[in-house]
TIDOZA-169362 format. One record per residue (C-alpha): residue number from 1; x, y, z. Coordinates in steps of 0.2 Angstrom, whole numbers, plus 5000, padded with zeros to 4 digits. Layout:
<atoms>
  num    c1    c2    c3
  NUM     X     Y     Z
...
</atoms>
This chain:
<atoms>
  num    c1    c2    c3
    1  4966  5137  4941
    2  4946  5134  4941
    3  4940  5117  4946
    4  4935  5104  4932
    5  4925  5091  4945
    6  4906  5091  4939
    7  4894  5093  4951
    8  4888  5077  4960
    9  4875  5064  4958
   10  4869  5051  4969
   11  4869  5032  4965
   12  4852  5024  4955
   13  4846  5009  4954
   14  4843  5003  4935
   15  4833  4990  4927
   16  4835  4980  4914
   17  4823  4981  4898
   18  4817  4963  4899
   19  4822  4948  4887
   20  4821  4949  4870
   21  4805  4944  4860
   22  4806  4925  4860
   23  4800  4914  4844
   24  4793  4902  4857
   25  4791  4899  4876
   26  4805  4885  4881
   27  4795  4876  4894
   28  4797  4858  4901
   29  4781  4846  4903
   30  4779  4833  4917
   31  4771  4817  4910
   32  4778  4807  4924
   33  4763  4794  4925
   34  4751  4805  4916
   35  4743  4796  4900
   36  4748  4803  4882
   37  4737  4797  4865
   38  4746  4796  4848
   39  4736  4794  4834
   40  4744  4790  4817
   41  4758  4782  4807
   42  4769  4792  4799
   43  4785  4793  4801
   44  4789  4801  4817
   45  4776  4792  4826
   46  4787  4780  4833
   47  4801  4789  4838
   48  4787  4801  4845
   49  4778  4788  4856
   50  4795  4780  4862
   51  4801  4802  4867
   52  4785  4803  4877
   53  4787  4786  4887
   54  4804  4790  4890
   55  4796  4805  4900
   56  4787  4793  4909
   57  4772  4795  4899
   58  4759  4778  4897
   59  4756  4781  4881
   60  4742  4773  4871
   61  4747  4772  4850
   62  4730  4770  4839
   63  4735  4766  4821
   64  4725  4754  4812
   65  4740  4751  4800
   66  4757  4752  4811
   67  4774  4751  4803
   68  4787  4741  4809
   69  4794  4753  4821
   70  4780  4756  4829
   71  4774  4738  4832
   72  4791  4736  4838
   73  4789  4753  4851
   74  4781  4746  4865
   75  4798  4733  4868
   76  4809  4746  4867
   77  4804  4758  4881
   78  4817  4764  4893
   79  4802  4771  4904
   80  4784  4772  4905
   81  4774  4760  4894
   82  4767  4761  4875
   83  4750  4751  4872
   84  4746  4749  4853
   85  4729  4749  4847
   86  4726  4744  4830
   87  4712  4753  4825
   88  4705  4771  4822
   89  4705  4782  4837
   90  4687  4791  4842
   91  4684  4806  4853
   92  4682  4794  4869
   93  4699  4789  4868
   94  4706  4807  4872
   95  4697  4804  4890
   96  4711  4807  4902
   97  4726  4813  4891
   98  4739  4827  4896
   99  4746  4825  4879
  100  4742  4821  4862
  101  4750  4818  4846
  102  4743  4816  4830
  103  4754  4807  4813
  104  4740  4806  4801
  105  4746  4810  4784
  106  4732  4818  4779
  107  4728  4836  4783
  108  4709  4837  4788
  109  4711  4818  4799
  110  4724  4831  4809
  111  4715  4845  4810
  112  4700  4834  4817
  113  4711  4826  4829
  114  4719  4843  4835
  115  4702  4851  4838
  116  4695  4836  4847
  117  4713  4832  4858
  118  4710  4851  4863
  119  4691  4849  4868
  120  4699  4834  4880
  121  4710  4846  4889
  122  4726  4840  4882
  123  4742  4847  4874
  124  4744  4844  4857
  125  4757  4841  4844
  126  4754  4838  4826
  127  4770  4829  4817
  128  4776  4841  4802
  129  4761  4854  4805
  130  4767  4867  4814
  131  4753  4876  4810
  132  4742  4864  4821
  133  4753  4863  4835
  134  4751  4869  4853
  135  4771  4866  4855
  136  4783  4857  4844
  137  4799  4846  4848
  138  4814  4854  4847
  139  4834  4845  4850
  140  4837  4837  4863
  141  4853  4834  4876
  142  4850  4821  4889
  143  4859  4820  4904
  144  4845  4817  4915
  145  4836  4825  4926
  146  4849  4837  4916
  147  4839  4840  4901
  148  4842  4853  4886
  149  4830  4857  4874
  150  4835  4867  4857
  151  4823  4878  4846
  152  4823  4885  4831
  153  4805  4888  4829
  154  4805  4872  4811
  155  4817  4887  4803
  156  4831  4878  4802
  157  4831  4860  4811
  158  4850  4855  4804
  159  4857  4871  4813
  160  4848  4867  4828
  161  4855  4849  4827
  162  4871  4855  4826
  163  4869  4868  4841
  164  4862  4850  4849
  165  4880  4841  4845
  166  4889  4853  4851
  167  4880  4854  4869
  168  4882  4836  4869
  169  4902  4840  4867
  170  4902  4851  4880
  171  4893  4841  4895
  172  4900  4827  4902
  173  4891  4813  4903
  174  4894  4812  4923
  175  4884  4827  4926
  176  4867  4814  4925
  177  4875  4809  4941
  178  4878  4825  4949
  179  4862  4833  4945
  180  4853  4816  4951
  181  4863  4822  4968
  182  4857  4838  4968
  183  4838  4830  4967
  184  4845  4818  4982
  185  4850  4830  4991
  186  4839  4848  4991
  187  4829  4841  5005
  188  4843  4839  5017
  189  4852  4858  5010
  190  4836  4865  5013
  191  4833  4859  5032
  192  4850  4862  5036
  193  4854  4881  5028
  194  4839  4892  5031
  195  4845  4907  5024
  196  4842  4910  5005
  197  4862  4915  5003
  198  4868  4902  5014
  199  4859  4888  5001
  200  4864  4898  4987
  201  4883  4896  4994
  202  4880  4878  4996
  203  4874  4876  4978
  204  4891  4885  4970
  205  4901  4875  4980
  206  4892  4859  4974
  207  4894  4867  4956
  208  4911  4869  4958
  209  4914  4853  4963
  210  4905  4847  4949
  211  4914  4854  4933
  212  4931  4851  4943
  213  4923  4832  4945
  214  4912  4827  4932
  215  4917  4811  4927
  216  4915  4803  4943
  217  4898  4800  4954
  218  4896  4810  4970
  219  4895  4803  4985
  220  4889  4804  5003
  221  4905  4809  5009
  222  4905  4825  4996
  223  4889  4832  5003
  224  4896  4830  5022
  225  4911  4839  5014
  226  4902  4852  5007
  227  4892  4857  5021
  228  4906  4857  5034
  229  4913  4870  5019
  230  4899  4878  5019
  231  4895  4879  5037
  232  4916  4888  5040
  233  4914  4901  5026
  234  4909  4916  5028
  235  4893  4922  5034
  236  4886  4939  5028
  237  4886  4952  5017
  238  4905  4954  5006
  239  4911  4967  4989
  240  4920  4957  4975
  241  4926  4971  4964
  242  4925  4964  4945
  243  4934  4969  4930
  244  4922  4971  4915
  245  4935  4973  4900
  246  4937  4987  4889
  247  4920  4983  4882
  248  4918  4966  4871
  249  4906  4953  4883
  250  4920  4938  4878
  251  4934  4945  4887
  252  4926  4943  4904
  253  4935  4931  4913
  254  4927  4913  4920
  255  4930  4921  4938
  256  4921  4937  4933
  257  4908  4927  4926
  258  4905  4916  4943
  259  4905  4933  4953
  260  4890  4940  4941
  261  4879  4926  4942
  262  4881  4925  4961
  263  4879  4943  4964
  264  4864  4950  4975
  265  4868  4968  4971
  266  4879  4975  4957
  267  4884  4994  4957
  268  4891  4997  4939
  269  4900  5011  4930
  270  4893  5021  4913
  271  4910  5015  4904
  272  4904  4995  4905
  273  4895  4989  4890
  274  4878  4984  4895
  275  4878  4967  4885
  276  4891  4962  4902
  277  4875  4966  4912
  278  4866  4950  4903
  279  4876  4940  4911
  280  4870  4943  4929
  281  4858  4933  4938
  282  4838  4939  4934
  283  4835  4944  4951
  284  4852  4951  4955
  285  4848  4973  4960
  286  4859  4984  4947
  287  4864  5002  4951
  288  4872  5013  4942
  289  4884  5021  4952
  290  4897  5028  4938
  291  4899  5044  4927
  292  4898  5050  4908
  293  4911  5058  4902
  294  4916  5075  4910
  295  4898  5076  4915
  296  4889  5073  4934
  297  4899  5061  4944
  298  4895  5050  4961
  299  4906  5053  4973
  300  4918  5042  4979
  301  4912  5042  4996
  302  4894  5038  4990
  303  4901  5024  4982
  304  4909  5018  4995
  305  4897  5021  5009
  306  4885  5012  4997
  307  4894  4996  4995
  308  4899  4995  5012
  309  4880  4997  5017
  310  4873  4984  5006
  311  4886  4971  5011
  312  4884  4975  5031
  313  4864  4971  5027
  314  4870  4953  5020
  315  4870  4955  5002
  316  4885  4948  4991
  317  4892  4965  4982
  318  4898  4965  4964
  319  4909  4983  4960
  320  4908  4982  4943
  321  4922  4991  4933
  322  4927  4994  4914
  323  4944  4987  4909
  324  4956  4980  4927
  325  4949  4989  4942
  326  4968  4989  4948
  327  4972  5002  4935
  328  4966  5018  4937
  329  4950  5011  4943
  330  4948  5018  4961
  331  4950  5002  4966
  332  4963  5005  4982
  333  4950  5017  4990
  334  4937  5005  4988
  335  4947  4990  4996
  336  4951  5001  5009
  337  4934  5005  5013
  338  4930  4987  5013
  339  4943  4983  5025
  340  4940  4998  5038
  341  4921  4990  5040
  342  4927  4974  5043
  343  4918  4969  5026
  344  4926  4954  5016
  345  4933  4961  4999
  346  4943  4952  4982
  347  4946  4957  4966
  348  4945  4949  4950
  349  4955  4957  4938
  350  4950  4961  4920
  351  4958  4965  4904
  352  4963  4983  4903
  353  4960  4994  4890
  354  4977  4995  4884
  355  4977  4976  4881
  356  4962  4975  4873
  357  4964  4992  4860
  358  4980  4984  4855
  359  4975  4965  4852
  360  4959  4971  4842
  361  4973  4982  4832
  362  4985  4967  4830
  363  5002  4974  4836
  364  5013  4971  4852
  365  5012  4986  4866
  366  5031  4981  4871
  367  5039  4972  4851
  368  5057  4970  4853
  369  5064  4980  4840
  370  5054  4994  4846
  371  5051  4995  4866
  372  5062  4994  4880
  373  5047  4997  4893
  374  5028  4999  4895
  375  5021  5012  4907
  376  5002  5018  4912
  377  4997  5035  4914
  378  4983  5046  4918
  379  4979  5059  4911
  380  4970  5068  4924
  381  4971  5070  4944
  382  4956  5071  4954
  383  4953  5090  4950
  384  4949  5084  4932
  385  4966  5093  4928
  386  4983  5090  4920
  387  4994  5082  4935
  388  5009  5090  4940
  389  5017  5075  4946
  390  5021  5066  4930
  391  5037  5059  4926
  392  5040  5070  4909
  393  5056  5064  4906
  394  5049  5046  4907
  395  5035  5052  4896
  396  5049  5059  4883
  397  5057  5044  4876
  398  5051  5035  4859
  399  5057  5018  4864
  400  5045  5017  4879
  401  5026  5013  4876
  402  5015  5026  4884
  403  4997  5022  4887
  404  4989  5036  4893
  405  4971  5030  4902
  406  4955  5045  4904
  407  4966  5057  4889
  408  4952  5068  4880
  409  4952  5083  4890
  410  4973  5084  4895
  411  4979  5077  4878
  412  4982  5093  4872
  413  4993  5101  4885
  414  4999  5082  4891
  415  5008  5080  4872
  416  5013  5097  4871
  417  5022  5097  4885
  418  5031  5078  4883
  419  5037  5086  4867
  420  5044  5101  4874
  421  5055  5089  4885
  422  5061  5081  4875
  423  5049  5067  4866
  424  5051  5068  4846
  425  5037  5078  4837
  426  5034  5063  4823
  427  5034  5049  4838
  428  5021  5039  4833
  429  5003  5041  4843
  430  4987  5034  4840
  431  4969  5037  4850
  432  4958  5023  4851
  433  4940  5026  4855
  434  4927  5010  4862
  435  4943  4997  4863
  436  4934  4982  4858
  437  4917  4986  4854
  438  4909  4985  4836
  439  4910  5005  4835
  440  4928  5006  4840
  441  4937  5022  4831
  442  4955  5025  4828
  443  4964  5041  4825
  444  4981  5039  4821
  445  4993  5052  4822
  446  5010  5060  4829
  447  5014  5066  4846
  448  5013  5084  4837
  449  4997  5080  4829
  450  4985  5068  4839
  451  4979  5080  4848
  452  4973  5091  4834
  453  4966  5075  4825
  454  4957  5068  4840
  455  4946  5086  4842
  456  4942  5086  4822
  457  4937  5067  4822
  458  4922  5072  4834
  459  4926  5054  4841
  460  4916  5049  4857
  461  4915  5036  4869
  462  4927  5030  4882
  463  4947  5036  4874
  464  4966  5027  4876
  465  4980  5036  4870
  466  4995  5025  4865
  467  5014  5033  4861
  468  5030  5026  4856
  469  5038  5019  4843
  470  5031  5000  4845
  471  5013  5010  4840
  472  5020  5018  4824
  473  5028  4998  4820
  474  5011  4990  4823
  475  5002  5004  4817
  476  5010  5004  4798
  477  5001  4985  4799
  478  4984  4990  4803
  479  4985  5004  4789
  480  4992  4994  4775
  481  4976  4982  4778
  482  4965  4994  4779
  483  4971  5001  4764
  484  4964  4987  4754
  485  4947  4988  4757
  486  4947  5009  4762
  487  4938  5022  4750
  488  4949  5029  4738
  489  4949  5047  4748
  490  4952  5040  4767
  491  4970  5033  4763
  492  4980  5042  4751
  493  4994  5036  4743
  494  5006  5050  4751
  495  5000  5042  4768
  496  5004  5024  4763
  497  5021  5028  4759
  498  5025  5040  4770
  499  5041  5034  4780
  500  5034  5043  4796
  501  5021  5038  4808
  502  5003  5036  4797
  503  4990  5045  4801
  504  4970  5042  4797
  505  4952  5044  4805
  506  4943  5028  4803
  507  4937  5015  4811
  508  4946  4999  4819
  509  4946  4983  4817
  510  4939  4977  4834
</atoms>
C-alpha cells in the first residue's frame, strides 16, 4: 500500500491584516487642570460645560444670554470649576484653551468660532455640526478612572444609547473601586516584578479577583495577597493547549478566552476560523503551524520541538486547536512533549465538532428512542489510510451513533466495509461540512449512499460524518423545515415522504 502522508512543511509565523477601517479614532483627552472655552447657549451647552469639568476641566462659559441650566452649571460641578461670562466671547478669550466648544445657533457665529478656537491651538467641538467638529461626544459609562466611550459616528445616537445601557448592566459599579486600585498600586507592581510577564501575571491575578469580587473595595491586604501569589507561581515559559470549537467565535469558552489574551505566542492550525484569532492580544506572535486538507503537513515533532522551544525561552505558549484538542487532536503527544522538558502544560477543552454539527442541526447525538451509545472514530491513521484496527462490529449497529472525525478520503471504503458486517445499507448518514460556520453544508444520505453523495456535492472544508439511527430521527426534523423555505427542485415530494432515511445537498442551518 503506497503512502498518503504529504510531504512536510515547516512552521510560519503569520500576521494579522490589521483593524478594520474605523468611522473614527476612539481617543481619550486629559483636561485635568487644563482650561476649556464654551461659547453659546443652546441646548447642549450646559450639559456640555458640566462633561468637561467633570474631566477636571476649568472651564470659562461666555454667553450673553444663558439659560437656566447653564447659570445654574457652575453650582453643580462634581470637579473642576465653570466660570460664566455673560457676554460675547472674542478671539483673546481662546488664549490658553486645550478645548473648545461652540453652542451658537447660528451656522456662520460657529464656523467663526471653530476657525479662530483652531488658530489658538485648541480642540474643538461644535454642538449639532458635525461637520465642524474636530471630535464629537459619544455615550458614555462611568466607572471612573474606568471609563467607556460609545460611537456611532451621529448615525444612530438611540442605538448607541442603548449599547451605553447595556455596558452599564454589565459593569459593576465596584469596579470604580478596583480600577482606582489598579492607579494606587502600579507603582508598587512595577518596582517589585521587573519582568514584563511576571506584571502581566500580577495583573490577571488582580483581574481575577476583581470580576470574582466587584462589589466590594480592595484592600491593602489583597495587593499583599496577590504578590505572595504572584511571587509562588510559576516562573517561565508554559503551553496551555486551547480548544477553538468547530468554527463559530461564541462557542469558545471564558477559559479559552482568558488563555488567548494572555498568550505571548500562539501556534494555530488551518481548521480554526480566523475570526478566534481576533480575540488574541495585539501583540501576541501567531504561527501557523497546521495543514490543509490532504495537502503539506508540519510534522509533529516540528510542532513540538517548536512549542517546547518558545516556552523554555519564557514565552506563555497557546496550542491552538479546532473543536476539543483531547479528541483526535494530537493532543497526548503534545502533553507528553511538554512534560518530558520539564515545561508546565493544561488544556482547556473545547466543543467538538460532533457537538457543535449536531446543535446547529437541532437533534440529539444519543435521543432515547433511538441510541444506546455514542462513540468517536477516525477515519484515518497516521499513514493518511483506512485503519485496520477499528472495531467493525462496533461500527455495524444502527442503534449506536457514529461520528467519524477527518472522513473524506476513507469514507468510501470505511462505509463499505461497516455495511458488509453487518451495519444496514438504509442506516441513516449525514456529512456535515464547516460545523458552525455561516457556509456549513449538509449532505444527507444512507450508509450505502453518503459516500457517493459527499463526492458529487464537491463540498469543501473541514468534514464530520455522523451514522445511526438518532441522525435519521433528527435528520427527518431538519428536512421537514427546510422544506418550507427550499426551492421547488432541492426537496421533492418523494424525499419528504419517503419512510427511509432523507437525503439532500444543501446547506445547514448553522
Amino acid at each position: 500500500m503506497s503512502t498518503l502522508m504529504s510531504s512536510p512543511r515547516l512552521p510560519r509565523e503569520t500576521r494579522s491584516s490589521g483593524l478594520e477601517p474605523l468611522a473614527v479614532l476612539p481617543v481619550f483627552v486629559t483636561l485635568q487642570g487644563r482650561r476649556a472655552v464654551l461659547a453659546g447657549a443652546n441646548g447642549g451647552a450646559a450639559w456640555k460645560a458640566k462633561l468637561l469639568a467633570a474631566a477636571g476641566a476649568h472651564v470659562d462659559v461666555f454667553a450673553p444670554e444663558p439659560t437656566d441650566e447653564l447659570r445654574a452649571a457652575p453650582a453643580e460641578t462634581v470637579a473642576g470649576r465653570i466660570v460664566l461670562h455673560e457676554r460675547d466671547w472674542n478671539p483673546a478669550d481662546l488664549d490658553g484653551a486645550a478645548f473648545a466648544i461652540t453652542a451658537h445657533e447660528d451656522e456662520e457665529e460657529c464656523a467663526g468660532f471653530v476657525a479662530a478656537a483652531r488658530q489658538a491651538g485648541a480642540i474643538v467641538n461644535a454642538i449639532d455640526r458635525p461637520h465642524l467638529c474636530d471630535v464629537s461626544f459619544g455615550a458614555i459609562v462611568n466607572r471612573s478612572p474606568l471609563v467607556v466611550g460609545i460611537s456611532t459616528e451621529g448615525a444612530a445616537p438611540v442605538f448607541g444609547q442603548t449599547v451605553r445601557a447595556r455596558i452599564e448592566a454589565m459593569l459593576p459599579a465596584g469596579f470604580k473601586a478596583w480600577v482606582a486600585a489598579a492607579r494606587d498600586w502600579r507603582a508598587t507592581v512595577g518596582a517589585r516584578y521587573q519582568a514584563f510577564a511576571e506584571r502581566r501575571a500580577f495583573w490577571e491575578r488582580f483581574t481575577d479577583r476583581a470580576f470574582a469580587e466587584p462589589d466590594r473595595a480592595p484592600r491593602r491586604a489583597d495587593l499583599d495577597d496577590l504578590m505572595a501569589e504572584t511571587d509562588a507561581g510559576p516562573r517561565g515559559g508554559s503551553v496551555v493547549l486551547v480548544g477553538a470549537g468547530p468554527g463559530d467565535a461564541e462557542l469558545l469558552t471564558l477559559k479559552a478566552l482568558r488563555a488567548l489574551r494572555s498568550a505571548d505566542v500562539i501556534l494555530y492550525d488551518d481548521l480554526v476560523a480566523p475570526e478566534i484569532l481576533d480575540y488574541a492580544r495585539r501583540e501576541a506572535r501567531t504561527m501557523l503551524v497546521g495543514k490543509t486538507g490532504h495537502g503539506p503537513s508540519c510534522r509533529q515533532d516540528d510542532i513540538n520541538a517548536l512549542m517546547v522551544s518558545l516556552a523554555r525561552s519564557g514565552k506563555r505558549v497557546v496550542r491552538l486547536k479546532a473543536g476539543d484538542p483531547l479528541v483526535f487532536g494530537r493532543a497526548g503527544e503534545e502533553i507528553e512533549a511538554c512534560r518530558a522538558a520539564g515545561i508546565p502544560v493544561s488544556v482547556v477543552p473545547g466543543v467538538t465538532a460532533a457537538q457543535g454539527a449536531a446543535a446547529s442541526l437541532g437533534f440529539s447525538l444519543t435521543h432515547r428512542d433511538a441510541a444506546r451509545r455514542l462513540q468517536y472514530v477516525t477515519g484515518h491513521d497516521r499513514r493518511g489510510a483506512l485503519p485496520d484496527d477499528l472495531n467493525w462490529a462496533a461500527l455495524s449497529e444502527p442503534s449506536v451513533t457514529t461520528v467519524i472525525y477527518m472522513p473524506k478520503r476513507t469514507l468510501g471504503a470505511l462505509l463499505a466495509r461497516a455495511v458488509a458486517g453487518g451495519l444496514p445499507p438504509g442506516t441513516p448518514a449525514l456529512a456535515v461540512f464547516n460545523a458552525t460556520r455561516p457556509e456549513q453544508v449538509v449532505v444527507q444520505g444512507s450508509a450505502a449512499t453518503l459516500a457517493d453523495r459527499v463526492a458529487a456535492s464537491g463540498a469543501e472544508g473541514p468534514a464530520i460524518v455522523m451514522v445511526g439511527d438518532a441522525v435519521g430521527r433528527g435528520a427527518r426534523a431538519v428536512i421537514d423545515e427546510a422544506a418550507a423555505f427550499l426551492p421547488a427542485d432541492t426537496v421533492s415530494d418523494d424525499t419528504r415522504a419517503a419512510p427511509e432515511p432523507l437525503s439532500r445537498v444543501g446547506e445547514g442551518q448553522g
